[in-house]
N, C-alpha and C positions, 0 to 999 in steps of 0.2 A: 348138541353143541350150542353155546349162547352167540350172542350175536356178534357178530365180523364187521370191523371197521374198517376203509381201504385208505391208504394215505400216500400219498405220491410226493417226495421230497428230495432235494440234495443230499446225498448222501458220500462218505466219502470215495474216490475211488478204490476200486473193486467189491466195494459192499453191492452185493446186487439187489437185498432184501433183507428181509427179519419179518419174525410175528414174537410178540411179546402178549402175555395175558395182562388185564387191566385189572386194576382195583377191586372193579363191579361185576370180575368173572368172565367181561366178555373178553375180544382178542381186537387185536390189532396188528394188521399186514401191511409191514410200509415198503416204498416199493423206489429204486432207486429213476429220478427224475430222468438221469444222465442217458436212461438206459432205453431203447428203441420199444416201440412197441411192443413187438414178436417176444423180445428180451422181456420186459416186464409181463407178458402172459406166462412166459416159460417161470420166471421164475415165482409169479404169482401161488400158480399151481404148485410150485415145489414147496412154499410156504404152506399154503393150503395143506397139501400132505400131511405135514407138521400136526396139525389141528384135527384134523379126519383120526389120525395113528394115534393121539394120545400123547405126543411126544413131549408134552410137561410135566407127564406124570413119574416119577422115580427117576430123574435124571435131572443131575444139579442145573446142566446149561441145555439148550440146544445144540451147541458146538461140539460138546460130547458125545451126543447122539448122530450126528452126522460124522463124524471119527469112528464111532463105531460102525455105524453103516458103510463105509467108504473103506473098511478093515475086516469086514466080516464081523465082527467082534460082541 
């Protein structure tokens, strides 16, 4: 995996996170400011996931892929 940028920001509510790939191949994990500690580990890790599973690869969105996950599917 290339390398992991972490970025802590305002983000809207209920957005708890995202990981987006960058230009240069690596990623970036932004992580919602709003969101308590515990809350930005938990959803850290669930980004992280994202990245570990490959989930950029053959699937237009991420949103996709968690619909599918969330569905069986």
């Amino acid at each position: 995996m290339s390398d992991v940028n972490i970025c802590v920001c305002q983000l809207p509510c209920g957005v708890k996170g995202f990981c987006k790939k960058n230009d240069d191949d690596s990623y970036t994990i932004v992580l919602n400011a709003a969101l308590d500690r515990e809350a930005q580990r938990k959803t850290f890790l669930h980004e992280l996931r994202h990245l570990l599973h490959n989930d950029f690869e053959g699937v237009s969105s991420v949103s996709e892929k968690e619909l599918a996950l969330a569905f069986g599917i």
